[in-house]
C-alpha positions in Angstrom: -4.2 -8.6 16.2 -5.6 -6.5 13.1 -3.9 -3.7 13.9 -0.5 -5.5 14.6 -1.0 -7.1 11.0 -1.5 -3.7 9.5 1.8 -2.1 11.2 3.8 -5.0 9.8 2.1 -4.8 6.5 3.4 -0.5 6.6 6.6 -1.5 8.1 7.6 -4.2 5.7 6.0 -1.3 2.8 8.7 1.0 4.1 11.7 -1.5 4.2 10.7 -3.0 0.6 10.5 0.6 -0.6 13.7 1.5 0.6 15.6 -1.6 -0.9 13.7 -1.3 -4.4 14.8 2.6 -4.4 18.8 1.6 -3.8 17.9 -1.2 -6.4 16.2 1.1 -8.8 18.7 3.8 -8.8 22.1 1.4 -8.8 20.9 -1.8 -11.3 17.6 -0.6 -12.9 17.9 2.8 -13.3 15.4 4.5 -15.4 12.7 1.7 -14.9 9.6 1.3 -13.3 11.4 0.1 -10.5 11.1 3.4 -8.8 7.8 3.9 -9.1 7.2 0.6 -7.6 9.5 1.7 -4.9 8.0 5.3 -4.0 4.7 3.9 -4.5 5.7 1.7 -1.5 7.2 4.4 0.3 4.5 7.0 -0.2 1.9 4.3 1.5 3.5 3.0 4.3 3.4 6.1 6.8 -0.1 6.2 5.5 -1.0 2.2 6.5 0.8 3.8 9.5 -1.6 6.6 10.1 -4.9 4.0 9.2 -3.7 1.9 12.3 -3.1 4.7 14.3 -6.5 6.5 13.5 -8.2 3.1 14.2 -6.4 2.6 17.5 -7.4 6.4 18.5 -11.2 5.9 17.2 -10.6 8.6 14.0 -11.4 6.0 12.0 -14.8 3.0 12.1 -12.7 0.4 12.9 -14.4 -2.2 10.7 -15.1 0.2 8.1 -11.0 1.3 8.5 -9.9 -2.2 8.6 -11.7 -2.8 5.4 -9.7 0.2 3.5 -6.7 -0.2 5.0 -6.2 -3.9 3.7 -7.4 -3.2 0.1 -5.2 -0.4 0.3 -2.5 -3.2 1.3 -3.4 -5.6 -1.5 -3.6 -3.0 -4.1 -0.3 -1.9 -3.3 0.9 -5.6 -3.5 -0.6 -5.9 -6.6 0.4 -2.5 -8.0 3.9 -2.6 -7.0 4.8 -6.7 -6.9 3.6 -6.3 -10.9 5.9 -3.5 -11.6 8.9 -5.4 -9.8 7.9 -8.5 -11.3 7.8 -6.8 -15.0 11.1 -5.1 -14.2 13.3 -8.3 -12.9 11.9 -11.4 -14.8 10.2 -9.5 -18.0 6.6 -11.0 -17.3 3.2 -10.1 -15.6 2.7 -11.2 -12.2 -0.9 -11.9 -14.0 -2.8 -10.0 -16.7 -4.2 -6.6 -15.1 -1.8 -6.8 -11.9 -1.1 -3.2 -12.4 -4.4 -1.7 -12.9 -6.4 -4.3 -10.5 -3.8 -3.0 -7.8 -4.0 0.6 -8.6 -7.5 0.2 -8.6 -7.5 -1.2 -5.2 -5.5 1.8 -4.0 -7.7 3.9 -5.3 -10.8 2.1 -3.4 -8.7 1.8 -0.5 -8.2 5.6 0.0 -11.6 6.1 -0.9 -13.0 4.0 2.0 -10.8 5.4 4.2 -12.4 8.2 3.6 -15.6 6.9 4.4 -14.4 5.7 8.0 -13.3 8.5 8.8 -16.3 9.8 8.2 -18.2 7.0 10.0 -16.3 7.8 13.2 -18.0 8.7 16.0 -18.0 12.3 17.0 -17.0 14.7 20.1 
């Protein structure tokens, strides 16, 4: 059931970063809009790839679970704040931005660290 989560989390990533980019580029053109939106993009093959590598034992499961849902969360926070800022003109909450890219940061780093945790040929 983790793993399905995960998927959905990256497949709903993709389809939110696709609709923010035609959104960006026809209504809110030159706004951070876009970097929401590619930031969304760039990280869904890559929630992807951390449920794939968990499924094929490249990753510590727990350990891979753990980054791949901060990596999530910080990408809801990151992006969600920038879409938030751009449509209504306020915060989603003080520090969205940088707790999120924060938590994308921490994300890839414990990824990192579950791969590395993974047992060996």
């Amino acid at each position: 059931m983790p793993l399905l989560i995960l998927t959905l989390l990256a497949t709903l990533s993709g389809a939110l970063g696709v609709g923010l980019s035609a959104l960006a580029s026809h209504a809110y053109a030159g706004t951070s809009l876009s970097v929401a939106a590619s930031m969304l993009l760039i990280h869904a093959p890559a929630l992807l790839a951390a449920a794939a590598g968990i499924k094929a034992g490249v990753l510590n499961r727990s350990v891979g679970l753990a980054g791949a849902y901060v990596l999530a969360a910080g990408l809801a926070l990151f992006s969600g704040d920038l879409v938030v800022r751009t449509l209504y003109g306020v915060a989603l909450f003080p520090m969205a931005a940088p707790i999120g890219g924060m938590g994308l940061i921490g994300g890839w780093l414990v990824l990192g660290v579950a791969g590395l945790m993974a047992p060996r040929d």
